[in-house]
C-alpha positions as a Markdown table, in Angstrom:
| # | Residue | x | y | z |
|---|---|---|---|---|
| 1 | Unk | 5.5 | 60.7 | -17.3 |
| 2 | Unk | 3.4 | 59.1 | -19.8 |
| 3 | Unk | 4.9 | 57.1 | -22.8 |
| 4 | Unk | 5.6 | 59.0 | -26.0 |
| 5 | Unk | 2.6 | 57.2 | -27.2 |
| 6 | Unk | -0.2 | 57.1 | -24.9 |
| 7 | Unk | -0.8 | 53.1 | -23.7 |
| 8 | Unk | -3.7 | 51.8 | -22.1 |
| 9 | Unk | -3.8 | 48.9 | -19.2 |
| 10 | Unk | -5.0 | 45.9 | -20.6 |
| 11 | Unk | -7.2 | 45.5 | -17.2 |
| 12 | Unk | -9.4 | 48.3 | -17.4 |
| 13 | Unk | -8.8 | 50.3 | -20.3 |
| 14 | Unk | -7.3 | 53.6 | -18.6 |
| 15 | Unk | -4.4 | 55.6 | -19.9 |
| 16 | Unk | -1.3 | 54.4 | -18.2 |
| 17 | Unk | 1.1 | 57.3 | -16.3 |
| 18 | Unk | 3.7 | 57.0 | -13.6 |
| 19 | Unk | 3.5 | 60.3 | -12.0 |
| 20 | Unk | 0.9 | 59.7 | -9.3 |
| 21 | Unk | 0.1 | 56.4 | -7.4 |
| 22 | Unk | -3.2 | 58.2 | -6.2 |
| 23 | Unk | -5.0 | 57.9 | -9.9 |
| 24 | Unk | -6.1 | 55.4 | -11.8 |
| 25 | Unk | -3.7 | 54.0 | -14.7 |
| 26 | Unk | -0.5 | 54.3 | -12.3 |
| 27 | Unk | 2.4 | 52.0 | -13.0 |
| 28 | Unk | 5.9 | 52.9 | -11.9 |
| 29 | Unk | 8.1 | 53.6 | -14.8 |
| 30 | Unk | 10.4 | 50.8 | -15.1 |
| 31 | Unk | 7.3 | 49.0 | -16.1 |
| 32 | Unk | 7.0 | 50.8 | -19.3 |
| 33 | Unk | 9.3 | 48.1 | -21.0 |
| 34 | Unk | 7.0 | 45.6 | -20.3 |
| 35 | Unk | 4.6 | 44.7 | -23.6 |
| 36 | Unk | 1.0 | 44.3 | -21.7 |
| 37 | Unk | 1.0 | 47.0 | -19.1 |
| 38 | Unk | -1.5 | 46.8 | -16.5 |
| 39 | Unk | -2.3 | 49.5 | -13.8 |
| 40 | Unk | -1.7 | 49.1 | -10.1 |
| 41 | Unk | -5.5 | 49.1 | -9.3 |
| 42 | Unk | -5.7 | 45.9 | -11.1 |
| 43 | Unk | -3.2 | 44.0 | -10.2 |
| 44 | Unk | -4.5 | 44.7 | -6.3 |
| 45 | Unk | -7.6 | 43.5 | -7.8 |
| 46 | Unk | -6.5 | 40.1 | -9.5 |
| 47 | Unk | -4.0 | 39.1 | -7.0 |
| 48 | Unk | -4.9 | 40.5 | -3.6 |
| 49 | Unk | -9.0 | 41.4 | -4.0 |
| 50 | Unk | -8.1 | 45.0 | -3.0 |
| 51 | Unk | -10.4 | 47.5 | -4.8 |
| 52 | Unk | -8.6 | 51.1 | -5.1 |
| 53 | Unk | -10.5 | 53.9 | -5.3 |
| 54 | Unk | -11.0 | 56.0 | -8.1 |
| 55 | Unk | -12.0 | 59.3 | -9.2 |
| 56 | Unk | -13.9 | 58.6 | -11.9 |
| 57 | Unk | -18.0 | 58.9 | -11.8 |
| 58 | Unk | -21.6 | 57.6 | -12.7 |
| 59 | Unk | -21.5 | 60.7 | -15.6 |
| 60 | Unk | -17.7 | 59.8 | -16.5 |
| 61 | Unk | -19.0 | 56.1 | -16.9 |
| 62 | Unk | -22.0 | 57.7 | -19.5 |
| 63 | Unk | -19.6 | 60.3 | -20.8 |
| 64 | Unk | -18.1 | 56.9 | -22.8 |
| 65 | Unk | -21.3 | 55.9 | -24.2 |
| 66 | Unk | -22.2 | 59.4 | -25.4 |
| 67 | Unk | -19.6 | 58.2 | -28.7 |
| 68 | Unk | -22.2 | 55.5 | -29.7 |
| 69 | Unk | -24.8 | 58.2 | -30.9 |
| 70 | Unk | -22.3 | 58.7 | -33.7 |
| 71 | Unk | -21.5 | 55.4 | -33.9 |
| 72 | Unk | -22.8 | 52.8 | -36.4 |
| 73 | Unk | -22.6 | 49.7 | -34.7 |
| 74 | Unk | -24.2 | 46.5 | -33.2 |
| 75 | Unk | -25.1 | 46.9 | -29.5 |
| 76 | Unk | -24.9 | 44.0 | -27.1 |
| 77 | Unk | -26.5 | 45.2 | -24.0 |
| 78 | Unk | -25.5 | 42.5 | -21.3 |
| 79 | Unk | -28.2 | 42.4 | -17.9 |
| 80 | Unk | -27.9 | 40.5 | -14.9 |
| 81 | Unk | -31.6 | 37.8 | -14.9 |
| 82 | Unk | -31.0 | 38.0 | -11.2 |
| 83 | Unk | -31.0 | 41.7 | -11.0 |
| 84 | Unk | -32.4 | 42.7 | -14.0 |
| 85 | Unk | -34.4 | 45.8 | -12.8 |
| 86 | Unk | -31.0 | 47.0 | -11.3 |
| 87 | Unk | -28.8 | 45.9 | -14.2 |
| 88 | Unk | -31.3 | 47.8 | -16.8 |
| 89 | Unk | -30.0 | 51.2 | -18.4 |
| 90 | Unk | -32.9 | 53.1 | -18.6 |
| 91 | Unk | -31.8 | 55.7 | -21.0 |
| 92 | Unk | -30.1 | 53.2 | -23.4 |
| 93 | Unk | -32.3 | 54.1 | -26.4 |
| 94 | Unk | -30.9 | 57.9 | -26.4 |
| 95 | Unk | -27.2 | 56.5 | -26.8 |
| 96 | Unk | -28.0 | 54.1 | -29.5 |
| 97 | Unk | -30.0 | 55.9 | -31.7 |
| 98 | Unk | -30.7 | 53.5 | -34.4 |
| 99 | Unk | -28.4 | 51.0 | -34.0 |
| 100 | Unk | -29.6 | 47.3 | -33.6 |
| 101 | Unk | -29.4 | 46.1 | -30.2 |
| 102 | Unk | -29.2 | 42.3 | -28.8 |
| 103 | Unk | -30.3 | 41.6 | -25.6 |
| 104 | Unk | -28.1 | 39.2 | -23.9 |
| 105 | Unk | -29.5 | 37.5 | -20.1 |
| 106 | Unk | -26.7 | 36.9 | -18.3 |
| 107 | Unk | -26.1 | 34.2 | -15.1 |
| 108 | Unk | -29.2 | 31.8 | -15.8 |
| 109 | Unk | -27.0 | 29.5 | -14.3 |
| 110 | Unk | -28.1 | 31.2 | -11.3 |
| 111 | Unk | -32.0 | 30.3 | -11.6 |
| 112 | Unk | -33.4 | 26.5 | -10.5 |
| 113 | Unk | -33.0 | 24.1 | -13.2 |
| 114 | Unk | -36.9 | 23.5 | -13.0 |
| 115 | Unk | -37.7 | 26.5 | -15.0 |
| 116 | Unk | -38.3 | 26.7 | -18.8 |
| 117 | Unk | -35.9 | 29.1 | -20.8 |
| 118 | Unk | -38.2 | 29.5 | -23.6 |
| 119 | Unk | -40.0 | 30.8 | -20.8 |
| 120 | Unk | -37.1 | 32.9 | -19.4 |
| 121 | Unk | -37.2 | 34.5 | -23.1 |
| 122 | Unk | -40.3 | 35.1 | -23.4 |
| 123 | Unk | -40.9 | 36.9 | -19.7 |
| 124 | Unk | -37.9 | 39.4 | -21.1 |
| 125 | Unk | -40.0 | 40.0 | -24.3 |
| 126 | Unk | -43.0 | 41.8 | -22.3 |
| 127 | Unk | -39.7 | 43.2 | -20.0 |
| 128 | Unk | -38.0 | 45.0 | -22.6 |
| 129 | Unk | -41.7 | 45.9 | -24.5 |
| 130 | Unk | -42.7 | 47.6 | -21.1 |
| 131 | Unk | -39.5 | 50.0 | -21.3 |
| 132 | Unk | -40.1 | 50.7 | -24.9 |
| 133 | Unk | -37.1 | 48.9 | -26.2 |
| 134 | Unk | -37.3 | 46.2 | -29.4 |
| 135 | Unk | -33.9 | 43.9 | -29.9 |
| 136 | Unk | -33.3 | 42.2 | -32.6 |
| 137 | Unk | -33.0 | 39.3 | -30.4 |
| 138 | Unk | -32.7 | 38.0 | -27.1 |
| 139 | Unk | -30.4 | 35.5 | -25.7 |
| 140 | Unk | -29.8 | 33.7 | -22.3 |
| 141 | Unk | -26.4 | 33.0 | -21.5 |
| 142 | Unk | -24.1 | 31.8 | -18.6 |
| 143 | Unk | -20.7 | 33.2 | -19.2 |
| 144 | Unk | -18.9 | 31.7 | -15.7 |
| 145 | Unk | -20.8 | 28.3 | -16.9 |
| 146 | Unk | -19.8 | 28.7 | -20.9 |
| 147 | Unk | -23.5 | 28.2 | -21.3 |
| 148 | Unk | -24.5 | 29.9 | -24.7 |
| 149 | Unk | -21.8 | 31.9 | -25.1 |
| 150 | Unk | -21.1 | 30.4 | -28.2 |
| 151 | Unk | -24.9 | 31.5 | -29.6 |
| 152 | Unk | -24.0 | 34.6 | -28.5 |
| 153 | Unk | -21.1 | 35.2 | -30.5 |
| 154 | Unk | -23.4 | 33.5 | -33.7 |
| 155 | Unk | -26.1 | 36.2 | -32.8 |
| 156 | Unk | -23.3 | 38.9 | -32.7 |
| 157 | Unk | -21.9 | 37.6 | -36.2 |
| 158 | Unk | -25.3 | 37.1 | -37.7 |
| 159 | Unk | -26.1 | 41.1 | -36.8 |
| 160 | Unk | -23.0 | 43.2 | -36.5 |
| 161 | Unk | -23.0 | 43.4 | -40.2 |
| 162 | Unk | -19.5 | 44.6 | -40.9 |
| 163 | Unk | -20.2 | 47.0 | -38.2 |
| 164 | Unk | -18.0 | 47.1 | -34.8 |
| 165 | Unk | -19.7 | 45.8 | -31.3 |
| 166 | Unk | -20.2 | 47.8 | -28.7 |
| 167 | Unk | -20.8 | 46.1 | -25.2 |
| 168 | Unk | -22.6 | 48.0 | -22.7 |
| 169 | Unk | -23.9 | 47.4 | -19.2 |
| 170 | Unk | -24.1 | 48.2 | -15.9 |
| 171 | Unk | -21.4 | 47.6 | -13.5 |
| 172 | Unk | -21.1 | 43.9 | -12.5 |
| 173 | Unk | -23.4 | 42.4 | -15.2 |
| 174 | Unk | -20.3 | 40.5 | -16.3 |
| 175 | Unk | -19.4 | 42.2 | -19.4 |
| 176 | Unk | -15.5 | 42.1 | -19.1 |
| 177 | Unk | -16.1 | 38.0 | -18.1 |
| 178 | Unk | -17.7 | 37.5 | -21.5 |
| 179 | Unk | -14.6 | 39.4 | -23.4 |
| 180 | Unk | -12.5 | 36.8 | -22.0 |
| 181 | Unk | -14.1 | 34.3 | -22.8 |
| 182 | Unk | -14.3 | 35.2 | -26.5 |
| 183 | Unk | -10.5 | 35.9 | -26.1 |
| 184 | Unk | -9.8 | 32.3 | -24.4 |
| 185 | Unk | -12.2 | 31.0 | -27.5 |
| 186 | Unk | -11.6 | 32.2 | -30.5 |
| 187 | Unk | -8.3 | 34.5 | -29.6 |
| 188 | Unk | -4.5 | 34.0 | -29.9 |
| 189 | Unk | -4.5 | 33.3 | -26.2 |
| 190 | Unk | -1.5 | 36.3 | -26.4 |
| 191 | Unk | -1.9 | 39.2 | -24.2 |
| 192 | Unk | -3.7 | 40.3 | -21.2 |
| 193 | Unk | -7.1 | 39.2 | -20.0 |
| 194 | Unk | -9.5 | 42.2 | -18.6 |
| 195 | Unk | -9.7 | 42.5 | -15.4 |
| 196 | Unk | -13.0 | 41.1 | -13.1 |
| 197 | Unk | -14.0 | 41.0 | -9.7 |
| 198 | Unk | -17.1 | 41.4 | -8.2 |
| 199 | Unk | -17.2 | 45.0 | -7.2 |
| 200 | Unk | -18.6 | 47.9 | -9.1 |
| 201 | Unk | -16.7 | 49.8 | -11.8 |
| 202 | Unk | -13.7 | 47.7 | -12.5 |
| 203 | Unk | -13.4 | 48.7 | -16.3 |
| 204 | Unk | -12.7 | 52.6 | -16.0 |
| 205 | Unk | -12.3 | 53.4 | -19.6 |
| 206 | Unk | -13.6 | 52.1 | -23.0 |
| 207 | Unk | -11.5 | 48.5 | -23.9 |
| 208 | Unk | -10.9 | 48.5 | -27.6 |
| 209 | Unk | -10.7 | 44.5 | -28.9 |
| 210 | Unk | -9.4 | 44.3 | -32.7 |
| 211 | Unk | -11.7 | 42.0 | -35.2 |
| 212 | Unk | -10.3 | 40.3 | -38.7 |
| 213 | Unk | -11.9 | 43.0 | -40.8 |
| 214 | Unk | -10.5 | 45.9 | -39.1 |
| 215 | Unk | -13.6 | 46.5 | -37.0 |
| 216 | Unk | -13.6 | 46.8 | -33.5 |
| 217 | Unk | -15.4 | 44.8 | -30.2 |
| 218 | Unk | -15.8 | 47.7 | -27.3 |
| 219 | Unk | -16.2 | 46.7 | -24.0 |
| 220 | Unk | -17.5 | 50.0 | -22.4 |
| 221 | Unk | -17.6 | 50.6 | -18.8 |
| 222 | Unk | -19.8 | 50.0 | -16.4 |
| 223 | Unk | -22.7 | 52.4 | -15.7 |
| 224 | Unk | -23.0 | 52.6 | -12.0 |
| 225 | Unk | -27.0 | 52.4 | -11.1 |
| 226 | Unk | -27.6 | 53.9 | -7.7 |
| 227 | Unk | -30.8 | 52.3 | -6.8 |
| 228 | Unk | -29.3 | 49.5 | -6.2 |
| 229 | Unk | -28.3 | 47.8 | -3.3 |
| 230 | Unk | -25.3 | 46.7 | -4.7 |
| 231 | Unk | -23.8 | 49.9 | -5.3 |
| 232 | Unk | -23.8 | 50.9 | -2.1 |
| 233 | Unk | -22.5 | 48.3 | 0.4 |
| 234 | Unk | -18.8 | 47.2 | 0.8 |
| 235 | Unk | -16.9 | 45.0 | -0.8 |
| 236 | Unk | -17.4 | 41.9 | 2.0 |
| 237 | Unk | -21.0 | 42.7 | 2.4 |
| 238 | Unk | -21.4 | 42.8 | -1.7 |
| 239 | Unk | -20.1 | 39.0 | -0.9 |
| 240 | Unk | -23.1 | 38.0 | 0.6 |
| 241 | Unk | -25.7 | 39.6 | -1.5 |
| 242 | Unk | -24.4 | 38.6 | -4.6 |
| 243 | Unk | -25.5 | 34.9 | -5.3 |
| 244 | Unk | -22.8 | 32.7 | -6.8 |
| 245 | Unk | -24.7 | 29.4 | -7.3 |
| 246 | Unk | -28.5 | 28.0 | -8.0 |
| 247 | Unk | -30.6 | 30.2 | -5.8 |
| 248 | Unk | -32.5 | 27.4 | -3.6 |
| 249 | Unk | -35.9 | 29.7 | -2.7 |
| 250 | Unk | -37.1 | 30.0 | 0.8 |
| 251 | Unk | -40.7 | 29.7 | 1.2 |
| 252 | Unk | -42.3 | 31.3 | 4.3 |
| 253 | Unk | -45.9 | 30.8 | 5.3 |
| 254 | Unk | -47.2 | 34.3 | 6.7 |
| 255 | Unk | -50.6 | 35.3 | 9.0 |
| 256 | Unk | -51.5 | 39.1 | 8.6 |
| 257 | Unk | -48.8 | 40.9 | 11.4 |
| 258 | Unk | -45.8 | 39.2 | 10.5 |
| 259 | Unk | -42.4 | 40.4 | 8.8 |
| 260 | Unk | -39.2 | 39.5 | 7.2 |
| 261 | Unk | -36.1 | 41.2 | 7.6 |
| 262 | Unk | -33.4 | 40.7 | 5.0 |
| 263 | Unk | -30.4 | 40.7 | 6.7 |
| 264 | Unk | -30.4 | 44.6 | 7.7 |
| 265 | Unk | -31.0 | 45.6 | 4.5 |
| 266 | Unk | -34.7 | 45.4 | 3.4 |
| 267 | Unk | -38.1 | 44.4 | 5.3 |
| 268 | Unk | -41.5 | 43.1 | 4.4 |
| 269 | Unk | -44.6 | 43.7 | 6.3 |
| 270 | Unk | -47.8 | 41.7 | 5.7 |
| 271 | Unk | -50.6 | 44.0 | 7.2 |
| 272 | Unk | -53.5 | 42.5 | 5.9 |
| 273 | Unk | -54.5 | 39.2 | 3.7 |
| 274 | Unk | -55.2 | 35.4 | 4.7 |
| 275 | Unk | -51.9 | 33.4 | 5.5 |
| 276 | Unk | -50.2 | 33.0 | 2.2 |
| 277 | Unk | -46.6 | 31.7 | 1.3 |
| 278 | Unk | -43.8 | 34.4 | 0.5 |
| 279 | Unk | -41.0 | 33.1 | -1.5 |
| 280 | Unk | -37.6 | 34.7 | -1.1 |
| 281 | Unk | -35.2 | 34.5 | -3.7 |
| 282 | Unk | -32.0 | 36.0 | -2.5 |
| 283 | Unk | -28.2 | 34.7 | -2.2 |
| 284 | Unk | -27.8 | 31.8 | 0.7 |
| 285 | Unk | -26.1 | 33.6 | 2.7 |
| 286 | Unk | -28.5 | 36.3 | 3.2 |
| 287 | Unk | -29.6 | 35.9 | 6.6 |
| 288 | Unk | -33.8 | 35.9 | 6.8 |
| 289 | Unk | -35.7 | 36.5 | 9.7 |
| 290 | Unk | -38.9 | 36.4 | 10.7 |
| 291 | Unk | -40.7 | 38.1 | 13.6 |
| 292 | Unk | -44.1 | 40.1 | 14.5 |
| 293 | Unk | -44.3 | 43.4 | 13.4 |
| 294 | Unk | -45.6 | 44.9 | 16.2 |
| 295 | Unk | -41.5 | 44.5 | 17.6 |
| 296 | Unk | -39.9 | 45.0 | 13.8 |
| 297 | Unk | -38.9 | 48.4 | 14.8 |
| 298 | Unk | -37.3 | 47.6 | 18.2 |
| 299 | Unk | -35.8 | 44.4 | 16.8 |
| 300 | Unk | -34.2 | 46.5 | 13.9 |
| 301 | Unk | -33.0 | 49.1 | 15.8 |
| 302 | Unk | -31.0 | 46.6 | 18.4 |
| 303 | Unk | -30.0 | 44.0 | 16.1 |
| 304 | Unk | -29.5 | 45.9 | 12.7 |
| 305 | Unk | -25.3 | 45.3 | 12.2 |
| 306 | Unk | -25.2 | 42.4 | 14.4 |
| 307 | Unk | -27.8 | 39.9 | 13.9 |
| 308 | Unk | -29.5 | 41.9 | 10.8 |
| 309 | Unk | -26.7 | 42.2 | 8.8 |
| 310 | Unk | -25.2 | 43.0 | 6.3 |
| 311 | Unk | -24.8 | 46.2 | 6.7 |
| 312 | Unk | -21.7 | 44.8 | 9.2 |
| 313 | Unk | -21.8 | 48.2 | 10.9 |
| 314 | Unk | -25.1 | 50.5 | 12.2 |
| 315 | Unk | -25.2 | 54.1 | 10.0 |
| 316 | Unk | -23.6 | 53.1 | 7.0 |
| 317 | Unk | -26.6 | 53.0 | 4.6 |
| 318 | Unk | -29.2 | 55.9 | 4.2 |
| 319 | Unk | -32.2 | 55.5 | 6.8 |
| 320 | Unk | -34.9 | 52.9 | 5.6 |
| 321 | Unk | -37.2 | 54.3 | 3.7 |
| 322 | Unk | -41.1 | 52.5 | 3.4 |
| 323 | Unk | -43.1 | 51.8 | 0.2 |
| 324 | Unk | -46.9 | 50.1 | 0.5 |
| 325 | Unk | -47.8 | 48.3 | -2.0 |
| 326 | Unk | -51.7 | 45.9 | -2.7 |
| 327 | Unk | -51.1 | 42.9 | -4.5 |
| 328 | Unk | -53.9 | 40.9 | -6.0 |
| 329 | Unk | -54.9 | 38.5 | -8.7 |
| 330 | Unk | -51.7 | 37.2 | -10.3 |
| 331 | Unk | -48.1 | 36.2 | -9.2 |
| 332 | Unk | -46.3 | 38.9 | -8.7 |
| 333 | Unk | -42.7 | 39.3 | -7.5 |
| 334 | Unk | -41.8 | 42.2 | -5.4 |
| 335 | Unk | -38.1 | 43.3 | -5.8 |
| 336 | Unk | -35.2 | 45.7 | -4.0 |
| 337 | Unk | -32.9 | 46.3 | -6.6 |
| 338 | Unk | -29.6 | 44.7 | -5.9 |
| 339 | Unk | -30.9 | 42.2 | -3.6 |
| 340 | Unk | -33.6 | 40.1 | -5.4 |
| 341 | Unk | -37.1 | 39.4 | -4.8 |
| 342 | Unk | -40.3 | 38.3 | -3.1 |
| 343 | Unk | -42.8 | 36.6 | -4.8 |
| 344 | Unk | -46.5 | 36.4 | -3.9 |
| 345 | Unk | -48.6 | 34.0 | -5.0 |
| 346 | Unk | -52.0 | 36.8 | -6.0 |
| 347 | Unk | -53.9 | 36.0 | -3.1 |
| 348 | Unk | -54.9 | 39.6 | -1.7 |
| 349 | Unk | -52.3 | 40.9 | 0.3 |
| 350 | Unk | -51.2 | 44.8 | 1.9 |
| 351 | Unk | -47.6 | 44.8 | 1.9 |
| 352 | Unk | -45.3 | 47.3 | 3.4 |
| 353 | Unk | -41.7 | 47.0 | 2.1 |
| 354 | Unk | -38.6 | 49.2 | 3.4 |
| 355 | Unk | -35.1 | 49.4 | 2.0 |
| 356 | Unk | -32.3 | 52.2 | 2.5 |
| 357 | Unk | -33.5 | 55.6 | 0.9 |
| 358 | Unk | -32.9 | 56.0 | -3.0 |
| 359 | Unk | -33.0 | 52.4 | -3.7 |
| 360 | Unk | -35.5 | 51.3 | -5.9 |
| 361 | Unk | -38.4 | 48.7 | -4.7 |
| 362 | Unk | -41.2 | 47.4 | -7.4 |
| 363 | Unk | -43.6 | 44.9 | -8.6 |
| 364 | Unk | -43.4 | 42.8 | -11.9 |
| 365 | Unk | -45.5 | 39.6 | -12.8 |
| 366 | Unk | -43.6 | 36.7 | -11.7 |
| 367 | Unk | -40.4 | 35.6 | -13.4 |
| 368 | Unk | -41.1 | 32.3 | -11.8 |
C-alpha cells in the first residue's frame, strides 16, 4: 500500500508503493520508515548495473513535458555534442511555448583537445538556426569533468528570472549527472542523489529540486528518441558504442569499391570518387573494418554477431536498411544516430550508407 502521503524515490522520481515488485516505484514496506526512499529499480541500478524493466513509454516520457506549455519557466535543454542529431528533441518548441531556452553541449570532454570551442559554439549556432530554434544562449559543458558547470549554473541564474528550471533532454544526455552536481555544489549534501547509469530512461517521472525562493529546478525525464542506435541495443552492447574518453579519430584512406563496417551495426560504401581519407569518429571500442564491397554482403551475413559486432547476437536489430548519399565541395560529416560519424573531406564522392531500419542516417557540414 502506498503511504498516506504519496512519496516519491529520490532515484527516479516515481511514486513509491509496496504492492507489486513487477512496477516501477516498488519498495517493500518496512522501508517506509526510512527518510529517502528509493525504488528497487534503482538500487539494482546503483549497486549491481541491473536495469529493470518498466512500463512506462516514449508518449509517457512526453506526457511530462506537456505541463511546461502552462508553465512559465526557464528551459535548460541538455544535448549530447557526440550525438547531437540523436540527443535533439525535435518538437521542443511546441512544449515551451515562449519560455526562454538555454542550450547547454554536454561531454566536450569527449572531443580532441585540438579543437576550438568558440568554434564548437558557433557550429551549434547554425545547428539550432537550421531547426528553427533561437536560445538565449549556448553553453558547452562537461558535467563528468566539472568543466563549465559552474557557467552553467551563472547562465541559469542570469535567465531564470525568479522563474523555476525546467531540464529537459533526451535519455542519456546526462541530465540527472548535472543535478548532482549542483546538489554536491551548492546543496546541503543531505539526502539522496538521482540515480544514473548509462542506459536509456533511468528518471521515470518528473524530479522536483526545491530553490531558496520557493521556486523549483525539474529534472524531467528522458525522451526516448528511436532513431537512434542507442535506444535500441542492450545494455553491454550500449557499452561499447557509447564513448567514455577523448575520441582518438581513425583515418582510413579509400579507392572507389571499398567499405567500412561498423561493428555490425552500420556500413559505408564508396562507389565512386578518387581515393580520399574517411575519418571515423566513434567510441574505441567499436570494432572497424574494412573490406571490398563486392564481398560486403557475404562478409556481413557470416560475420555479423561474431566478428561484426555489436549486435552480440544475429536478428536482434531490424534488417539494414541503405541510404545513398553525393557529397561534394565542403567537409561534411555523415552520421548514424547513436553511433557517431564519418567525415569526408568534399572531394566528390557516391556514398552508400546502411544502418538497422528506422534509424536515422544524415549529412551536416563538419563539426570538425
Amino acid at each position: 500500500m502506498l503511504s498516506k502521503e504519496t512519496r516519491y524515490c529520490a532515484g527516479c522520481g516515481v511514486p513509491i508503493q509496496t504492492e507489486d515488485p513487477q512496477r516501477s516505484g516498488y519498495v517493500p514496506p518496512e522501508a517506509l520508515e526510512r527518510e529517502h526512499l528509493v525504488c528497487r529499480r534503482c538500487h539494482r541500478i546503483r549497486h549491481y548495473n541491473e536495469v529493470g524493466k518498466t512500463e512506462r513509454t516514449a508518449d509517457d516520457f512526453r506526457t511530462v513535458l506537456q505541463e511546461l506549455t502552462t508553465q512559465e519557466a526557464l528551459v535548460v535543454h541538455i544535448v549530447d555534442i557526440f550525438d547531437l542529431e540523436g540527443s535533439w528533441i525535435p518538437e521542443l518548441s511546441r512544449y515551451i511555448g515562449d519560455n526562454p531556452l538555454l542550450l547547454v553541449a554536454n561531454k566536450v570532454d569527449l572531443l580532441p583537445q585540438s579543437v576550438r570551442p568558440e568554434k564548437i559554439e558557433k557550429w551549434l549556432a547554425q545547428f539550432v538556426k537550421g531547426r528553427k530554434t533561437d536560445p538565449v544562449d549556448i553553453v558547452l559543458c562537461s558535467v563528468k569533468m566539472n568543466l563549465n558547470v559552474e557557467r552553467v549554473v551563472e547562465k541559469i541564474e542570469e535567465y531564470r528570472n525568479g522563474r523555476d528550471v525546467y531540464i529537459v533532454g533526451a535519455t542519456n544526455v546526462g541530465k540527472s549527472s548535472f543535478i548532482n552536481r549542483l546538489l554536491q555544489q551548492y546543496g546541503d549534501g543531505e539526502g539522496d542523489e538521482i540515480t544514473t547509469s548509462y542506459y536509456p530512461g533511468t528518471t521515470l517521472d518528473a524530479i522536483r529540486i526545491p530553490l531558496d525562493d520557493n521556486r523549483e529546478i525539474v529534472d524531467t525525464p528522458g525522451i526516448v528518441n528511436e532513431d537512434r542506435l542507442s535506444e535500441r541495443v542492450s545494455p553491454d552492447e550500449l557499452r561499447l558504442i557509447v564513448p567514455k574518453t577523448v575520441i582518438h579519430p581513425k583515418v582510413y584512406q579509400l579507392n572507389d569499391g571499398q567499405t567500412l563496417f561498423f561493428g555490425g551495426l552500420g556500413r559505408l560504401d564508396f562507389k565512386r570518387g578518387p581515393r580520399q581519407p574517411f575519418v571515423c569518429y566513434m567510441a574505441k571500442d567499436l570494432y572497424i573494418h574494412r573490406t571490398k564491397t563486392e564481398r560486403a554482403d557475404s562478409l556481413y551475413a557470416e560475420h555479423v554477431g561474431k566478428m561484426l559486432s555489436p549486435p552480440f547476437e544475429k536478428g536482434t536489430l531490424p534488417p539494414m536498411w541503405k541510404q545513398s548519399f553525393h557529397v561534394r565541395g565542403e567537409k561534411t560529416d555523415i552520421v548514424i544516430s547513436g553511433l557517431g560519424w564519418v567525415t569526408c573531406r568534399g572531394d566528390a564522392a557516391e556514398l552508400d550508407v546502411y544502418a538497422p531500419k528506422g534509424i536515422t542516417v544524415s549529412l551536416r557540414p563538419a563539426l570538425i
